[in-house]
C-alpha positions as CSV (number, residue, x, y, z in Angstrom):
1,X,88.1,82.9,91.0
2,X,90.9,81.0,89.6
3,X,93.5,82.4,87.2
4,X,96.4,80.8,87.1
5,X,99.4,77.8,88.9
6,X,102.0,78.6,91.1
7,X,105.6,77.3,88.9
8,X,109.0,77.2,89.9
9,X,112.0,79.4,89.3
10,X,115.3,79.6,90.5
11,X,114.0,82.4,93.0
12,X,111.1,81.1,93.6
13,X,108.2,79.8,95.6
14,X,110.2,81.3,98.8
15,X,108.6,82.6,101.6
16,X,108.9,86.1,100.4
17,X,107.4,85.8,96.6
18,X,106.1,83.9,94.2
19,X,105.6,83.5,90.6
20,X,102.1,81.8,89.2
21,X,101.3,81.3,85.3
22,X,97.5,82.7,84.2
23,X,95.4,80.5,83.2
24,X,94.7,81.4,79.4
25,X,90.9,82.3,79.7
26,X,92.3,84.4,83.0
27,X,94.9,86.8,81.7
28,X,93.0,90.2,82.3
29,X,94.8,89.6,86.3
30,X,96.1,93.5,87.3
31,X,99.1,95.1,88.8
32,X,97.9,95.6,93.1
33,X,95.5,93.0,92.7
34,X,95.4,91.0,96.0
35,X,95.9,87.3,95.4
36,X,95.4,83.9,97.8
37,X,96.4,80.5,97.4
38,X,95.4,77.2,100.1
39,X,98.6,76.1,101.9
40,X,99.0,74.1,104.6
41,X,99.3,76.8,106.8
42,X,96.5,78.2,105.7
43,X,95.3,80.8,103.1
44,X,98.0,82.5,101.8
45,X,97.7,86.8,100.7
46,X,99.8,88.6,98.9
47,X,99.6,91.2,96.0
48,X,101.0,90.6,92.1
49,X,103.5,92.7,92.4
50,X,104.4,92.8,88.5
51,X,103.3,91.2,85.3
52,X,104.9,89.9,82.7
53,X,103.9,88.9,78.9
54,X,106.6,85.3,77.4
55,X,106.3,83.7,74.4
56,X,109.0,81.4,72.8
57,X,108.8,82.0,69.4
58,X,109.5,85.5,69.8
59,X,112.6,84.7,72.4
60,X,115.6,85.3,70.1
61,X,116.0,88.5,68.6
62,X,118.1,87.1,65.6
63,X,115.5,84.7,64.8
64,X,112.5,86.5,64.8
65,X,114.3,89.6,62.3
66,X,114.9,86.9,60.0
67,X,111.3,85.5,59.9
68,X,109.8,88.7,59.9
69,X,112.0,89.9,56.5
70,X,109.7,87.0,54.7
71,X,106.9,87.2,56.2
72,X,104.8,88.2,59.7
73,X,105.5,85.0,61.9
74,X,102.0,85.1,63.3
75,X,101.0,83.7,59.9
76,X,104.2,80.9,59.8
77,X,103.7,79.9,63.2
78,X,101.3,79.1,66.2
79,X,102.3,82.3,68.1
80,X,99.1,82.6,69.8
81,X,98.8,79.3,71.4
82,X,102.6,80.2,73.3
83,X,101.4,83.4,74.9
84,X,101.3,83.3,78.5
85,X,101.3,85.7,81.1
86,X,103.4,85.9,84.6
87,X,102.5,87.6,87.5
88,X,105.2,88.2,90.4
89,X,103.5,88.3,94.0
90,X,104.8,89.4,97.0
91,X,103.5,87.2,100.0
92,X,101.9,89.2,102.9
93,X,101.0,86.5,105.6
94,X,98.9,83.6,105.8
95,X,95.6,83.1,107.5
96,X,94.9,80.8,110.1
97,X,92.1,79.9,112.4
98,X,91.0,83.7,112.4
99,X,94.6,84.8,112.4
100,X,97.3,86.6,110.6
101,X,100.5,85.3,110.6
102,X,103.6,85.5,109.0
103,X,104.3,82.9,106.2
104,X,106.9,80.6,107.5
105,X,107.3,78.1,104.2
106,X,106.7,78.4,100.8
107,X,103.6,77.3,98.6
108,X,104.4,74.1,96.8
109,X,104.7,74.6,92.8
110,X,101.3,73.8,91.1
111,X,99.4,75.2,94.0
112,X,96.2,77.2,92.5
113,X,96.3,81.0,92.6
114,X,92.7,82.9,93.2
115,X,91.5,86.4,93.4
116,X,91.3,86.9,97.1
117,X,88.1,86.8,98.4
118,X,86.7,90.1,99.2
119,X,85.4,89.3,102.7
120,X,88.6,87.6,104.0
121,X,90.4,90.1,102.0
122,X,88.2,92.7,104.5
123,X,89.5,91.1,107.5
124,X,93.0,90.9,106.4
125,X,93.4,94.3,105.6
126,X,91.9,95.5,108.6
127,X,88.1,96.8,107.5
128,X,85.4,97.1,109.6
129,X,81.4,97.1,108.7
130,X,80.9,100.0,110.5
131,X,83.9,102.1,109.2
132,X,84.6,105.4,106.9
133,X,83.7,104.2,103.5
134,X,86.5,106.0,101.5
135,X,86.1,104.2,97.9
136,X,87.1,101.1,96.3
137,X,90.3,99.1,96.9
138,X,91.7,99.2,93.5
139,X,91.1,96.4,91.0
140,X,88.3,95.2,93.6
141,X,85.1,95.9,94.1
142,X,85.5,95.6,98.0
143,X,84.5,99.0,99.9
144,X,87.1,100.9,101.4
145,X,85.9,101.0,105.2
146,X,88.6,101.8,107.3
147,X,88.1,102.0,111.2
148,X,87.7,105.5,112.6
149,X,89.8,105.2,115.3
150,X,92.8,103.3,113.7
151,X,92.6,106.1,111.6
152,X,92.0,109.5,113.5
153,X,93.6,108.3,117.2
154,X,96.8,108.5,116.4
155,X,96.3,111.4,114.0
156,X,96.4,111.6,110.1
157,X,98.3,112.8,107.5
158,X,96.9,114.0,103.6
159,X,99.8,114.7,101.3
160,X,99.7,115.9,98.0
161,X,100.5,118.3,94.9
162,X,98.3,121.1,94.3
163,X,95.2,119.4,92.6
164,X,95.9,116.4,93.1
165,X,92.2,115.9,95.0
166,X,93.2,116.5,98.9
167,X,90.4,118.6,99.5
168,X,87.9,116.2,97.8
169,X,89.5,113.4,99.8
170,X,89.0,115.3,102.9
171,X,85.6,116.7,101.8
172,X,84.6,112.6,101.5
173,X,86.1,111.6,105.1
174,X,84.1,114.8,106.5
175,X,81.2,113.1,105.3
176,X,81.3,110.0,107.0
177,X,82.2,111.3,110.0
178,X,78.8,113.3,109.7
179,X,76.7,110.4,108.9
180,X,77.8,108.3,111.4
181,X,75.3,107.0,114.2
182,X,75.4,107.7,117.8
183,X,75.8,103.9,118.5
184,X,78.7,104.3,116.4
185,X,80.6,106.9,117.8
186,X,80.7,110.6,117.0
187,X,83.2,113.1,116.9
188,X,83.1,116.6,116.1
189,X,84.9,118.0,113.3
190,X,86.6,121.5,113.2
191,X,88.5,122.6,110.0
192,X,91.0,125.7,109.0
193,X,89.3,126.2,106.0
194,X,92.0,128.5,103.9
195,X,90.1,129.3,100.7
196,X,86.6,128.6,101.4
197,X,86.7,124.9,99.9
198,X,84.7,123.3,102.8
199,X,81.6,126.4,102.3
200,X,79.5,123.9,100.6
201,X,78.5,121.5,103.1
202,X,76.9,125.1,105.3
203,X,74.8,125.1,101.8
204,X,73.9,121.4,101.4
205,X,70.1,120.5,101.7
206,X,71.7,117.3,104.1
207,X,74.6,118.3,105.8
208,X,74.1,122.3,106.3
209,X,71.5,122.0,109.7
210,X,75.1,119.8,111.2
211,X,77.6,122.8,110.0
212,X,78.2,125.8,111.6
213,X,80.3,128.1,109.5
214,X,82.1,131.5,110.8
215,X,83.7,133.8,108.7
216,X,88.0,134.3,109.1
217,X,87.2,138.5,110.3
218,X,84.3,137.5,112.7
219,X,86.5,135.3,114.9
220,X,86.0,136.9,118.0
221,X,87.7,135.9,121.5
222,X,87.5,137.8,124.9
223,X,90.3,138.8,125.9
224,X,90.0,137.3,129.8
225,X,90.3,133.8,128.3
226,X,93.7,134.6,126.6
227,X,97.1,134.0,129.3
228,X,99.6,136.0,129.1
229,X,101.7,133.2,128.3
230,X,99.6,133.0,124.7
231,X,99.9,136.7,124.5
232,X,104.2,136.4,125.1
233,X,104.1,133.1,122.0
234,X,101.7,135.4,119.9
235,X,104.3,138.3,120.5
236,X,108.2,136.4,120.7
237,X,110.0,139.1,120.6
238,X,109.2,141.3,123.8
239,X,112.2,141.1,126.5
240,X,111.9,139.7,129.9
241,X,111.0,143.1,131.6
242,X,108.4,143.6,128.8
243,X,106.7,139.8,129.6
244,X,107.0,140.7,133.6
245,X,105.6,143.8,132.9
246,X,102.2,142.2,130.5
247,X,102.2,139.4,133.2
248,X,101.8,142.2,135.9
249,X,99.5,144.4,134.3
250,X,96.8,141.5,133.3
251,X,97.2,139.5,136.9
252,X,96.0,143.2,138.4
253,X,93.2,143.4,135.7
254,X,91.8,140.2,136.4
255,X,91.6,140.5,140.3
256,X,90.1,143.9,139.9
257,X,88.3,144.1,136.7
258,X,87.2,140.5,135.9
259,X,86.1,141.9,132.8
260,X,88.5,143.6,130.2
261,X,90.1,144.3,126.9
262,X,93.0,145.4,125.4
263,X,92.2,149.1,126.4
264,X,92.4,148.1,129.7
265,X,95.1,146.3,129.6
266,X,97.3,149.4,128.0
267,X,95.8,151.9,130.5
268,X,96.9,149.2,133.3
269,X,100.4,149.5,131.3
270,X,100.7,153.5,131.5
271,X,99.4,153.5,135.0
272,X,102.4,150.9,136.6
273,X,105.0,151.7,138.5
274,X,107.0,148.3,138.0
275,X,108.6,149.3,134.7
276,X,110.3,152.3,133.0
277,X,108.4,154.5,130.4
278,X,111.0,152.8,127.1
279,X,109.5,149.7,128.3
280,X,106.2,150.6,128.3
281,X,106.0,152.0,125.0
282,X,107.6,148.9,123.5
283,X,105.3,147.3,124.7
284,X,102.0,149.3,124.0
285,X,103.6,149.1,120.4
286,X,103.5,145.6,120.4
287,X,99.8,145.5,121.8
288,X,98.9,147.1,118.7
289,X,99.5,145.0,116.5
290,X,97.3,142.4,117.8
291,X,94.6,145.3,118.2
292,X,94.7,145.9,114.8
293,X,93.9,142.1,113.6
294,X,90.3,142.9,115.4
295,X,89.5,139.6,117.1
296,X,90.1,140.2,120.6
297,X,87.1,141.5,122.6
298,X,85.7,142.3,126.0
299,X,82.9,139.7,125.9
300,X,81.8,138.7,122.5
301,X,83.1,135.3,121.4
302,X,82.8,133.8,118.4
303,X,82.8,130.6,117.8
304,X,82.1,129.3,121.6
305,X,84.6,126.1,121.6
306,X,82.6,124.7,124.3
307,X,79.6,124.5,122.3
308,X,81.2,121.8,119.6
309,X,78.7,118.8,119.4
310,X,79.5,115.2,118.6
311,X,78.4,114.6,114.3
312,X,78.9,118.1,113.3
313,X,81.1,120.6,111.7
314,X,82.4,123.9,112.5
315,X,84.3,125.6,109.5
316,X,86.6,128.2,110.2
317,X,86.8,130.2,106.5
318,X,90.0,132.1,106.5
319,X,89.8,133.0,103.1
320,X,89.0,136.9,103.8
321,X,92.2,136.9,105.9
322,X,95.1,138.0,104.1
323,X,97.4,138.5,106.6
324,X,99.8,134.7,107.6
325,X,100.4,135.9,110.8
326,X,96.6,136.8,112.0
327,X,96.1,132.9,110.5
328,X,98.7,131.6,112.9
329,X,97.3,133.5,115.7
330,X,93.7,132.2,115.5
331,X,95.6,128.7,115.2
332,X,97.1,128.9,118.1
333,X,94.2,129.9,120.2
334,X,91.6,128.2,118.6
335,X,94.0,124.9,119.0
336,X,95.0,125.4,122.7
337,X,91.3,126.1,123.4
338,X,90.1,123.3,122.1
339,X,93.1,120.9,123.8
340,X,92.4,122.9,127.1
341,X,88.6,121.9,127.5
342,X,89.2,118.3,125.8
343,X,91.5,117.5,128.3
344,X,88.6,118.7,131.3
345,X,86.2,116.7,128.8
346,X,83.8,119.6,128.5
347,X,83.9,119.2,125.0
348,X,83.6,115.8,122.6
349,X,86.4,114.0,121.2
350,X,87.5,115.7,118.6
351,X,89.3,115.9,114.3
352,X,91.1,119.5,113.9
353,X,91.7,119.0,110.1
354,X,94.3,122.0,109.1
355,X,94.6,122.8,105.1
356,X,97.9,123.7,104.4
357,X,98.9,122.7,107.4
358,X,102.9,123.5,106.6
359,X,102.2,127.4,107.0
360,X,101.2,126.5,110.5
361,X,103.9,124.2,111.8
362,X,106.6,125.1,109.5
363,X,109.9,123.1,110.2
364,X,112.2,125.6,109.6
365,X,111.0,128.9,110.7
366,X,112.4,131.5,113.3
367,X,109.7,131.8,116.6
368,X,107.9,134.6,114.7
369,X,107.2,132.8,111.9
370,X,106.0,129.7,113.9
371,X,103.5,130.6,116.6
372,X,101.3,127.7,115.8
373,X,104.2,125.4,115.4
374,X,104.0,124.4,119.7
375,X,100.8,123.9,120.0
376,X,100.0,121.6,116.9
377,X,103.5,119.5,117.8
378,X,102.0,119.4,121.2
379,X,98.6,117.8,120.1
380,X,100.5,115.7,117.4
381,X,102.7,114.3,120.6
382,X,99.8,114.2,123.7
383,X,96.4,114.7,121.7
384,X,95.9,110.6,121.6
385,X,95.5,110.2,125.0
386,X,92.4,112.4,125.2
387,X,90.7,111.6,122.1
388,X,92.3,114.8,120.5
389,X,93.3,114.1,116.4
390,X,94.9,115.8,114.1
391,X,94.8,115.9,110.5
392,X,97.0,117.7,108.6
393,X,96.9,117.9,104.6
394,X,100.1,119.8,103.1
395,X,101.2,120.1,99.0
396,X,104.4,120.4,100.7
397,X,105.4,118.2,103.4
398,X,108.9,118.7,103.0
399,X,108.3,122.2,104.9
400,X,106.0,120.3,107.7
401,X,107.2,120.2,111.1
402,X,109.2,116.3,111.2
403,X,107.7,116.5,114.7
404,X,104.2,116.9,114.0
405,X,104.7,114.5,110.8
406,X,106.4,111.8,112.3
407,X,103.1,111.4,115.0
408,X,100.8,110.9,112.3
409,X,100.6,107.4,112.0
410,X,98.7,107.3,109.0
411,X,99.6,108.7,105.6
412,X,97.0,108.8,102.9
413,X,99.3,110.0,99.4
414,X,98.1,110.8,96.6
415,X,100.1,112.6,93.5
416,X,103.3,114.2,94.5
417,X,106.3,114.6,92.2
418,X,108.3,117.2,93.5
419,X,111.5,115.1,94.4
420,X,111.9,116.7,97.8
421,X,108.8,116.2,99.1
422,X,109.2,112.3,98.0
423,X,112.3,112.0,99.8
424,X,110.7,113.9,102.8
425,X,107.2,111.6,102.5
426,X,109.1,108.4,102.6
427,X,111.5,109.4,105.7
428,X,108.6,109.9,107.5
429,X,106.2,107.5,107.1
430,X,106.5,103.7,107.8
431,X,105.4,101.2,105.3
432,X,106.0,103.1,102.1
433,X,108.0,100.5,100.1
434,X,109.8,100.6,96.8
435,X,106.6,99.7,95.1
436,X,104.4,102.4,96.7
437,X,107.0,104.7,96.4
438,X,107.6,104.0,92.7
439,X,103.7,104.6,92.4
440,X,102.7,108.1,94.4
441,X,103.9,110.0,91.2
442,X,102.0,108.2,88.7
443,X,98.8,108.3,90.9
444,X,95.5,110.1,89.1
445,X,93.5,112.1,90.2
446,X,91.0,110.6,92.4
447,X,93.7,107.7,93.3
448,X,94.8,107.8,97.0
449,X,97.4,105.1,98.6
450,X,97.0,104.5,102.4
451,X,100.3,103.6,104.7
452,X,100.2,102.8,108.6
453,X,98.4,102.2,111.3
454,X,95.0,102.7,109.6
455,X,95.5,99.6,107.2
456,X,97.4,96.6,107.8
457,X,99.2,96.8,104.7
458,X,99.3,99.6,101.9
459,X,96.6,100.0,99.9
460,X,95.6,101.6,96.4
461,X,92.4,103.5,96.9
462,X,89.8,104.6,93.9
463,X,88.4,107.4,96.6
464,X,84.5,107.6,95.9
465,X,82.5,110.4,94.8
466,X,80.9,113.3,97.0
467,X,77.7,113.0,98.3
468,X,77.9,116.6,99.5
469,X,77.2,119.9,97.5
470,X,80.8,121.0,96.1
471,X,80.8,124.8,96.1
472,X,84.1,127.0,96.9
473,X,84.8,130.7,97.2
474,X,85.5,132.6,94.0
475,X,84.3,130.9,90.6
476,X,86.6,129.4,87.8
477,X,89.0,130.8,86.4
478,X,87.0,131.5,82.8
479,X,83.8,132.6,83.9
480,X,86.0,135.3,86.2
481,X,87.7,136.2,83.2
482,X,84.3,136.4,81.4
483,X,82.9,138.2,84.2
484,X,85.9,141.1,84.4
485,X,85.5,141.8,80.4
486,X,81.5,142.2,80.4
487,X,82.4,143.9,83.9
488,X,84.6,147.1,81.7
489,X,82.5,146.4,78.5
490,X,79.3,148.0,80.9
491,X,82.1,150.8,82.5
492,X,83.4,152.1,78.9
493,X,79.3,151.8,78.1
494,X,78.7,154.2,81.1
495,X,81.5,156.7,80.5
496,X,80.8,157.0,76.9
497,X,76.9,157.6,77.6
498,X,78.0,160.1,80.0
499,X,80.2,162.0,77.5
């Protein structure tokens, strides 16, 4: 569709920007709305990057006070028919023959602007038919369907204040990965749930026979498939004679036992020979702290990593675990594990989405505070090359690892206002410019803007609704408060009926 004619400034056409007149029937344009115009390049793209409303009867300040003492000037004067509006547009490339390119001259004054055309408008941003649908490109009614490698490959990043929608965005992206067919290409999914937000998709009538979903305090690993090299990052503090000492004791266990727990293990301790008693007991104290966090076993195992199928979901609900530390433990494991057999290919490629993922790879932490820090900047650095991705969605990226960060290739914002993690957001992810940036803290709820390798160029995103069954731990915050007064109305009851 038409709206308006490129004109001339003293800026402008370049081969940078542009500025273009609406057409008067054609002045409902938007700010973000992608934009083409025939050159003889080729189509020309870009995106009006600003609007702005003239009219030269109300130019001069002095003039239009004086009017306006007498009388309203709309009634003196033909205001209307000298409204116009002008849109600013910053050029993207041009297409030509099938291909992008950069736009090496300007477009001639006069040329005709149009609302891009959604299906070149696909192909120039980079859409496939086959692709996640995530929503709507804003201002367009073109279908968000970015490609799920460009996306996931080289890992992703979700960033975001505290309600700001991240787990509704993530909720929507697990669903496509779900629905996608064989033909297609499926990868399974495996999430860090942290307060039970993902629970409804094991109670969805669709989605529930692809989810398996294991509760935070029935994690379960034996203890023969845990090194003592995971035991020494688990534990950072134990001194070289104490590390020779576990390394000792669990090389013994495993030529002799095969089959063993912690138990074993500390017997093995008390009965060596290699080490004196002060180290021992360090040592056994040490070991006890991990027994007490209940998840390592003699056979049981829970969930089996190798049993992860292409197109579905196992959910990892942590929200019964209170204690940081246990979290970063099952982290690390669960993340090794899961590189480990990826890399043998005895499991499917695979997306290890991690809610607040900066209490796992913290930037600034001491070792003890970091034990899943390695393992996550590992996979962020290596994971591409064996079909291993990431995706980690923060409120706080300012405290997420730079390492791990800077590998995610693709950034999807959405509302952040906290000037740090701004700062923090655009150091580390390419293609935010001083539009976009301007943008991320006036986003709504439900508004997403995508940056790097995912999307040719940066996009404004309405994300769609869920097609899943939303349903979290804990209700809302008034029906608990409901629930705790009616709760001591029926206790004060009781008492008095006893007295």
């Amino acid at each position: 569709m038409q709206i308006g004619t490129v004109i001339s400034t003293e800026d402008s056409p370049s081969t940078s920007q542009f500025m273009f007149v609406l057409d008067k029937d054609k002045d409902t344009a938007k700010k973000g709305q992608f934009v083409q115009l025939t050159t003889k390049e080729g189509e020309l793209f870009g995106y009006i990057n600003e609007l702005v409303r003239a009219n030269r009867y109300f130019e001069r300040a002095e003039s239009v006070a004086e009017y306006e003492k007498a009388s309203s000037m709309n009634k003196n004067f033909p205001t209307s028919e000298w409204d116009y509006l002008i849109g600013e547009v910053k050029i993207l490339g041009t297409l030509n023959d099938e291909k992008f390119l950069r736009t090496y001259s300007p477009p001639a004054p006069g040329a005709k602007v149009s609302i891009a055309d959604d299906q070149i408008l696909k192909k120039f941003l980079g859409f496939k038919d086959d692709g996640l649908n995530i929503g709507k490109i804003q201002h367009h009614e073109l279908e968000t369907r970015i490609d799920m490698t460009r996306l996931f490959q080289k890992h992703l990043a979700i960033l975001a204040m505290s309600g700001a929608g991240k787990s509704h965005l993530a909720s929507v992206l697990i669903e496509e990965l779900l629905d996608r067919k064989k033909e297609d290409g499926r990868i399974a999914v495996v999430i860090v749930d942290i307060h039970g937000e993902y629970v409804g998709f094991k109670l969805d009538d669709k989605y529930g026979i692809k989810t398996n979903l294991i509760e935070g305090n029935d994690i379960n690993f034996p203890v023969r498939k845990v090194s003592p090299e995971m035991i020494e990052e688990w534990l950072p503090n134990l001194s070289v004679p104490q590390r020779e000492l576990l390394r000792h004791s669990m090389h013994n266990l495993k030529k002799t036992e095969g089959v063993y727990g912690l138990k074993e293990i500390v017997e093995n301790i008390n009965e060596s020979d290699v080490a004196r008693d002060e180290v021992k007991r360090t040592l056994k104290r040490a070991l006890a702290e991990l027994k007490r966090y209940r998840f390592l076993s003699v056979n049981k195992e829970s969930p089996n990593i190798n049993d992860i199928k292409p197109g579905e979901l196992l959910i990892l609900d942590f929200s019964s675990i209170d204690s940081l530390r246990k979290k970063q433990i099952l982290v690390s494991f669960i993340a090794r594990r899961l590189f480990k057999l990826r890399k043998k290919e005895k499991i499917p490629p695979f997306l290890f989405l991690i809610e607040e993922a900066h209490n796992f790879a913290r930037e600034k932490a001491e070792a003890h505070e970091a034990i899943s820090r390695s393992i996550i900047e590992t996979i962020a650095r290596e994971g591409r090359k064996f079909g291993a991705s990431l995706c980690l969605v923060s409120q706080r990226p300012v405290n997420l690892s730079t390492t791990a960060l800077s590998q995610c290739s693709t950034h999807i914002i959405l509302r952040v206002t906290n000037p740090n993690d701004l700062d923090h957001i655009q150091m580390s992810a390419e293609g935010i410019d001083a539009r976009v940036a301007k943008s991320i803290t006036s986003l709504k709820v439900g508004e997403a803007i995508f940056v790097g390798e995912a999307v040719n160029y940066p996009i404004f995103v309405n994300v769609r609704q869920r097609k899943s069954t939303k349903r979290e731990r804990g209700l809302p915050l008034h029906e608990q408060a409901r629930a705790f007064e009616e709760t001591r109305k029926k206790k004060e009851e009781q008492v008095e009926a006893f007295l």
